[in-house]
C-alpha positions, 0 to 999 in steps of 0.5 A: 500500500501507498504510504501517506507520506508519499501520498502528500508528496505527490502532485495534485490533479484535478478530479470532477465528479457529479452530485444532486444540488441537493447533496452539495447544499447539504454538504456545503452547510454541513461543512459551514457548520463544523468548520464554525465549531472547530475553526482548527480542523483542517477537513472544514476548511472547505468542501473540497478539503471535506471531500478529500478527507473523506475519500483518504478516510474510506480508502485507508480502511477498505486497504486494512 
């Protein structure tokens, strides 16, 4: 498996994908949230940061 280190080393790329207006609302609010009641955590900096977090999350334990 990949180590994060050598993950965060590596050059970023774009990456799009689709979600309902719905879901991005929810997402984006969620995020407005949290970020307001934990200002220091990285993941609530912005939607993308959430995304990205989320996907190294789910990876990372699917490869366990």
């Amino acid at each position: 498996m990949t180590t994060q280190k050598y993950l965060s080393q590596k050059k970023t790329v774009c990456q799009t994908f689709s979600l309902s207006p719905a879901l991005k609302d929810w997402v984006g609010r969620y995020v407005r949230v949290n970020n307001k009641k934990a200002p220091d955590e990285e993941q609530f900096k912005s939607v993308s940061a959430f995304i990205s977090f989320l996907l190294v999350k789910e990876m990372s334990q699917k490869a366990k």
